[in-house]
C-alpha positions, 0 to 999 in steps of 0.5 A: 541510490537504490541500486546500491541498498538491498532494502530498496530493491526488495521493496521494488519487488512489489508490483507498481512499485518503482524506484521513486516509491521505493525511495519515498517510502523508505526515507518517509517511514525512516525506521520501520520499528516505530510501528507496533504493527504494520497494519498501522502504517496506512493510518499513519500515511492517512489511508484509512477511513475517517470515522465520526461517532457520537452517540448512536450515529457511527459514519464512516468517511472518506479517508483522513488525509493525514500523513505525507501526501507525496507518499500517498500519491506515490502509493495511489498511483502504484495501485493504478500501475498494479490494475491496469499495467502489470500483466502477470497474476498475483494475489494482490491484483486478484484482491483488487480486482474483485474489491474494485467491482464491489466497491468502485475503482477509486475505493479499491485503489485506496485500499490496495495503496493502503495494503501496498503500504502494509506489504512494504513496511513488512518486506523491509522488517522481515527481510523477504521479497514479494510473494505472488502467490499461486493462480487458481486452478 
């Protein structure tokens, strides 16, 4: 199946992302127009923080945990390949590398799955293939 959609294999240009992500992805999103932006697709699949505000008292949590669990997963375990497996440079990767020092691997992993779910959603509206962009000099 995923040789035959051309959707499918731009998605797996990602790196991390493999034929069963790619797949998932595709059949749990279904239609990419339902989204106003494609910042909002992390909060859809529940990877985004769980905020509590009343009053003075605004905490920020761990994350919400809504949307497709397979899905979110699928992503998490997508950051993991992309910082520890891919050996090539990108933006992403850099991105996470610093966030993970800053905040801890498993928050950076969440993050970069969240940031993955964003890239996809926007490879699959525009049409385009994973940008790695340019190593500093």
């Amino acid at each position: 199946m995923a040789k035959s959609d051309e959707t499918t294999r731009r998605l797996m240009t990602v790196p991390g992302v493999g034929v069963v992500t790619a797949l998932t992805f595709r059949h749990t999103i279904d239609d990419p127009s339902r989204f106003r932006s494609a910042s909002t697709v992390g909060a859809y699949l529940g990877l985004t923080p769980r905020r509590n505000q009343s009053g003075e008292s605004d905490t920020s949590g761990n994350i919400s945990r809504w949307g497709d669990r397979l899905l979110r997963t699928y992503l998490f375990e997508a950051a993991t390949v992309l910082l520890y497996r891919t050996q090539k440079w990108s933006s992403l990767k850099a991105w996470g590398i610093k966030l993970a020092k800053r905040v801890g691997m498993k928050k950076a992993k969440v993050a970069i799955a969240r940031k993955i779910a964003v890239i996809l959603h926007c490879i699959w509206v525009d049409g385009t293939s994973f940008d790695w962009g340019h190593a500093p000099a």
